[in-house]
C-alpha positions as CSV (number, residue, x, y, z in Angstrom):
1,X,-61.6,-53.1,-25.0
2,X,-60.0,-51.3,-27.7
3,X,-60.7,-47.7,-26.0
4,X,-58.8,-49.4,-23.0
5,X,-55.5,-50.5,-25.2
6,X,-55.4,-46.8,-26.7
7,X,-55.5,-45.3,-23.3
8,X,-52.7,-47.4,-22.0
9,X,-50.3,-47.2,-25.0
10,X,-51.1,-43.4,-25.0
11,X,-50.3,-43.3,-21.1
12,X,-46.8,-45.2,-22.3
13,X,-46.4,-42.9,-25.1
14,X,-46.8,-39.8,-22.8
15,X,-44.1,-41.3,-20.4
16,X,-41.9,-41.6,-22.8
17,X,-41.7,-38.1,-24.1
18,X,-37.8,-37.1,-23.0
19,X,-37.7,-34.3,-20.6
20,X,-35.2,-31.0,-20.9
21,X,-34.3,-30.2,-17.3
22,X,-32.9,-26.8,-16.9
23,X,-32.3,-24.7,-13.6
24,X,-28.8,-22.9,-12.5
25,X,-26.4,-22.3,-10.1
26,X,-25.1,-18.9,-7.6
27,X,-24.7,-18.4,-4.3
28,X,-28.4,-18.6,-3.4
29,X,-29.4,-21.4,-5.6
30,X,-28.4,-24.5,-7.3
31,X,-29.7,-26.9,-10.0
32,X,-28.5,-28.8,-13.4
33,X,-29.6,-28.3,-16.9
34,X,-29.0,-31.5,-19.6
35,X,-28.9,-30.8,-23.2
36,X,-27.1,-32.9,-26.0
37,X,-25.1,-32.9,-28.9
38,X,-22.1,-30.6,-28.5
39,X,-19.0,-31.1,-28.0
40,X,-16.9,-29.9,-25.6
41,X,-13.7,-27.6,-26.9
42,X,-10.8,-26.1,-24.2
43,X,-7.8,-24.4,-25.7
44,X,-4.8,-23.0,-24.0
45,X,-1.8,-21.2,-24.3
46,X,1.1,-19.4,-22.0
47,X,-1.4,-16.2,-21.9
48,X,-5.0,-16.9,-22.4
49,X,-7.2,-20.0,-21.5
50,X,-10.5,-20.3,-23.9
51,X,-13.6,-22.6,-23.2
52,X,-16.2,-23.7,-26.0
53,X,-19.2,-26.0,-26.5
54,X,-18.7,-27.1,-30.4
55,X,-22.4,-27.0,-31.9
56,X,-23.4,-24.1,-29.3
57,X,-23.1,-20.5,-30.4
58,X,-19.4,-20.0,-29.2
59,X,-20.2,-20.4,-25.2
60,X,-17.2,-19.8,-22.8
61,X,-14.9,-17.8,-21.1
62,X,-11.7,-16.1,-22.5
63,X,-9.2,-15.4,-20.5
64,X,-5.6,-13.5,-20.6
65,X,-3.4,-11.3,-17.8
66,X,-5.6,-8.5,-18.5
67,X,-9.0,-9.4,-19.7
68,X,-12.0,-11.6,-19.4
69,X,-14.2,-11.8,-21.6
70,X,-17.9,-13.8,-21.1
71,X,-19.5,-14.8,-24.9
72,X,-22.1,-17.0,-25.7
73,X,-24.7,-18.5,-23.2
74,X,-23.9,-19.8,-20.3
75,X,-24.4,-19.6,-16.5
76,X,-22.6,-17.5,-13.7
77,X,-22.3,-17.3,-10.5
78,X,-22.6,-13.1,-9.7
79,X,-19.7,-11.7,-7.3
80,X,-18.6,-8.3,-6.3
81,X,-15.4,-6.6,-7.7
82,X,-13.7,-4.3,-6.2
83,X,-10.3,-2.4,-7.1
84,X,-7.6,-0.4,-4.6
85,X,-4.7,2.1,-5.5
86,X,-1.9,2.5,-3.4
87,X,-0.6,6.0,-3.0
88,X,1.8,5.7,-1.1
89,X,4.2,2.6,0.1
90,X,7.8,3.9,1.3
91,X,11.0,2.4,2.0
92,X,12.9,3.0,5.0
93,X,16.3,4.7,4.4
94,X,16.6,4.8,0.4
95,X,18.7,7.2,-1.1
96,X,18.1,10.4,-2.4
97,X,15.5,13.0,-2.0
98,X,12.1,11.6,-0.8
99,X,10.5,10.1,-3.4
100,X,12.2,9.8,-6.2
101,X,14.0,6.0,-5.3
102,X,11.1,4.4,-3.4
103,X,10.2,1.8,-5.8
104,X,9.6,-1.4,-4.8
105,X,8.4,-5.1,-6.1
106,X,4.8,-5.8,-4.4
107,X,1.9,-8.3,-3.6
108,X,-1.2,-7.4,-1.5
109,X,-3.2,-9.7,0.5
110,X,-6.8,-8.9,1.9
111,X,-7.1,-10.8,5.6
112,X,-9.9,-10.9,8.2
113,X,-10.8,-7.9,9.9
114,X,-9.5,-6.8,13.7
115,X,-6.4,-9.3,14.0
116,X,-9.5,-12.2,15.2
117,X,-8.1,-15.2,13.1
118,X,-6.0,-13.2,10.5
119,X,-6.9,-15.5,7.8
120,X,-6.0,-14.0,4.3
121,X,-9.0,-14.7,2.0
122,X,-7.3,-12.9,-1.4
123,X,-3.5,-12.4,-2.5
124,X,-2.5,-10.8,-5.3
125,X,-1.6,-13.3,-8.3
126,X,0.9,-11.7,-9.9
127,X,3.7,-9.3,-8.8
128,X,3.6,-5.4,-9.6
129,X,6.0,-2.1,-9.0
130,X,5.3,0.9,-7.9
131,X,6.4,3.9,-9.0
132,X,9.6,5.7,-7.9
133,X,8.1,8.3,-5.9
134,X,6.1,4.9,-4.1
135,X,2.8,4.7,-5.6
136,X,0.8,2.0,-7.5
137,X,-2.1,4.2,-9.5
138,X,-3.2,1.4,-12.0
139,X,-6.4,-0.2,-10.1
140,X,-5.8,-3.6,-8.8
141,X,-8.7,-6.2,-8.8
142,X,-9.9,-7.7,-6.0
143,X,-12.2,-10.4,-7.2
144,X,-14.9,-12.7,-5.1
145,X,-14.8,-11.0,-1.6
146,X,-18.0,-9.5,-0.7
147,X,-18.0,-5.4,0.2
148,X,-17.2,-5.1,3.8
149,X,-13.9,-4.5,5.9
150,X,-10.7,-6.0,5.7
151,X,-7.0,-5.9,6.9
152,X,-4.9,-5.2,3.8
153,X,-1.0,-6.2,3.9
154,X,1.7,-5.2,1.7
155,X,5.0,-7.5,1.4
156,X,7.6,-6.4,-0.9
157,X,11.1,-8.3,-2.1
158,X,13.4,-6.1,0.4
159,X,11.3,-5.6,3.4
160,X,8.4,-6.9,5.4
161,X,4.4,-7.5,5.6
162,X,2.8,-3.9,6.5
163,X,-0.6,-3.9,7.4
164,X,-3.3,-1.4,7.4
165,X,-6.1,-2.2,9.8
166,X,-9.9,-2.2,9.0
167,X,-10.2,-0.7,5.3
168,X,-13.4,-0.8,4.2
169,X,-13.9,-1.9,0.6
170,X,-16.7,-1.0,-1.7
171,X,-17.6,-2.3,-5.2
172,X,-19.0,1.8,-5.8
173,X,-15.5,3.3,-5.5
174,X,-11.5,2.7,-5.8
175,X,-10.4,2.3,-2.2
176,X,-6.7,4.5,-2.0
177,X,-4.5,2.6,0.5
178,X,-1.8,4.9,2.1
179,X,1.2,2.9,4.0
180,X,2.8,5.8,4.9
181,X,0.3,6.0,7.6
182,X,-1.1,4.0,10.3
183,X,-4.6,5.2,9.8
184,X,-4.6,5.2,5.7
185,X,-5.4,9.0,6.0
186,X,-4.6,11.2,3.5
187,X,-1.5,13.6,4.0
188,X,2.1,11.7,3.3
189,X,3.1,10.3,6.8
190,X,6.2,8.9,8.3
191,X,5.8,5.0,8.3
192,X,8.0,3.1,6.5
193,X,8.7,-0.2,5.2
194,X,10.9,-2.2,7.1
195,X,13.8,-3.9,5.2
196,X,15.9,-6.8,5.3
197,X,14.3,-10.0,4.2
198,X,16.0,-10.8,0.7
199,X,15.8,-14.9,0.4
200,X,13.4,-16.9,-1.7
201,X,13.1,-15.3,-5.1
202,X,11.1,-12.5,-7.1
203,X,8.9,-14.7,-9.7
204,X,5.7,-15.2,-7.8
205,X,4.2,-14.1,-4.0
206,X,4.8,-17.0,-2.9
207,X,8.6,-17.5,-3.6
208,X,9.1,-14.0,-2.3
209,X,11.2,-14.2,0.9
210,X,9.6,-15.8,4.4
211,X,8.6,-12.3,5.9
212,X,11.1,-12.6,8.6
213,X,14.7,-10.8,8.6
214,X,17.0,-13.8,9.9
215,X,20.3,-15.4,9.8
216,X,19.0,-17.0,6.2
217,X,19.1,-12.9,4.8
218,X,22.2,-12.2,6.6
219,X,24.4,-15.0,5.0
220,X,23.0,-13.6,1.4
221,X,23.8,-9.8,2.3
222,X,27.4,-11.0,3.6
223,X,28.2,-12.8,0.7
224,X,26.9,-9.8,-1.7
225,X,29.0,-7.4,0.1
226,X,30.9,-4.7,-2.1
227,X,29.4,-6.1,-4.8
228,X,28.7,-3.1,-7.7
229,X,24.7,-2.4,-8.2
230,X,24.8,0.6,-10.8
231,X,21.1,0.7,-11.4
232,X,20.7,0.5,-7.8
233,X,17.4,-2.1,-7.9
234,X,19.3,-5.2,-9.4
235,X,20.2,-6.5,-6.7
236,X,17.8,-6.8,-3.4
237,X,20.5,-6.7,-0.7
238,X,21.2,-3.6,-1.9
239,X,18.8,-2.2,0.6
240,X,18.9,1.3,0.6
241,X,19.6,1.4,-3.5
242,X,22.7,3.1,-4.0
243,X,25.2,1.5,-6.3
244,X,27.3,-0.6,-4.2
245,X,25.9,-3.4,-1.1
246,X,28.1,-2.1,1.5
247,X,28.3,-2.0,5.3
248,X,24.8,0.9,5.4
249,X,23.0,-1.9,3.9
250,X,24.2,-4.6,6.4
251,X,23.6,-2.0,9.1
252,X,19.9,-1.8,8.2
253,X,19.5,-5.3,7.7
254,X,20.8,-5.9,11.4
255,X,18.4,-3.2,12.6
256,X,15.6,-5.1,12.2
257,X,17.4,-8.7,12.7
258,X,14.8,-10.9,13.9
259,X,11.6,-9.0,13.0
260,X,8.9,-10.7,11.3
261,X,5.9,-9.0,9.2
262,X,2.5,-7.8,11.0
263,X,0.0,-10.2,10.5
């Protein structure tokens, strides 16, 4: 009798032993771990975002415009990275020798492949500019889209959406985009980017015009005419950056009344 009590309160006392779950998370997998105790910490400020487990070793992500950093033990999901450089993006009908006044304020965006649904499936964050001669050499990070082949669009505050078609994109190697042709090849071509769509504003991609040249940029234009523009890129009707938004600008912006960006 009493071997038959002890068996049944060790069965209980088994049972009762608290069990630590652990498994993870990715693409090809997914599970939970439990643990106890700490506490959780998130901090934040205009340029970085930090996440903490208080009574962990320091667990989390940092964060800022240009960095992030992974400290501490914790769990990820594993996706490829991949970076472009643009070497050349060009203007139509700017001033000046070839260039030397082809900057321009840009976002890419990374789209389905061979016009089928053209659904973009990355855009840029933040805005950038190129150089004056119409280059972007500092890598830009493409982050979560597997290697494979993509339509990649540029979309700049004067002018609008050009797309190069099927670029293939490797996490290996920086992929050089060149809008100057229709192919991306090498050599410095003729294509340019057409001009004219000025509204919305110049903070974020999304606030940066409607990637159409309409009536909407043609009442903004008029009502900037003969206005002075010294620096020649203060003021985004001046299309072809002089220092004056006059009747050439007008001219170009009716050119291409009515166009819309390639999608």
């Amino acid at each position: 009798m009493k071997n038959k009590i002890f068996q049944i309160f060790l069965a209980v006392t088994v049972i009762a032993i608290p069990v630590i779950a652990l498994a993870s998370t990715s693409t090809n997998y997914e599970g939970s771990k439990e643990h106890g105790g700490p506490v959780n910490f998130d901090g934040t400020s205009a340029n970085y975002e930090f996440k903490a487990e208080v009574g962990h070793p320091g667990a989390g992500v940092s964060t800022s415009t240009n960095y992030e950093v992974f400290h501490g033990t914790f769990w990820e999901d594993v996706t490829s990275t991949m970076s472009v450089t643009i070497q050349w993006a060009v203007p139509e009908m700017r001033v000046g020798a070839t260039s030397t006044n082809d900057d321009a304020i840009f976002y890419l965006t990374f789209r389905t492949s061979q016009n089928t649904d053209d659904v973009i499936v990355f855009e840029m964050p933040n805005l950038a500019t190129t150089s004056n001669d119409g280059t972007y050499a500092n890598p830009i990070i493409i982050s979560g889209l597997t290697p494979g082949t993509y339509d990649v669009g540029i979309k700049t505050h004067q002018h609008i959406t050009k797309i190069l078609q099927d670029i293939f994109l490797t996490d290996t190697t920086n992929t050089v985009l060149n809008f100057s042709q229709i192919d991306n090849s090498a050599p410095f071509g003729d294509v340019r980017l057409l001009a004219g769509d000025v509204s919305g504003a110049t903070s974020t991609p999304a606030t940066m015009g409607d990637d159409v040249v309409n009536s909407v940029d043609l009442s903004i234009i008029i009502n900037e005419l003969d206005n002075d523009d010294l620096t020649g890129n203060d003021i985004r009707s001046n299309l072809n950056q002089d220092t004056v938004i006059n009747s050439v600008d007008l001219s170009l912006m009716l050119k291409n009344l009515d166009l819309e960006g390639e999608n």
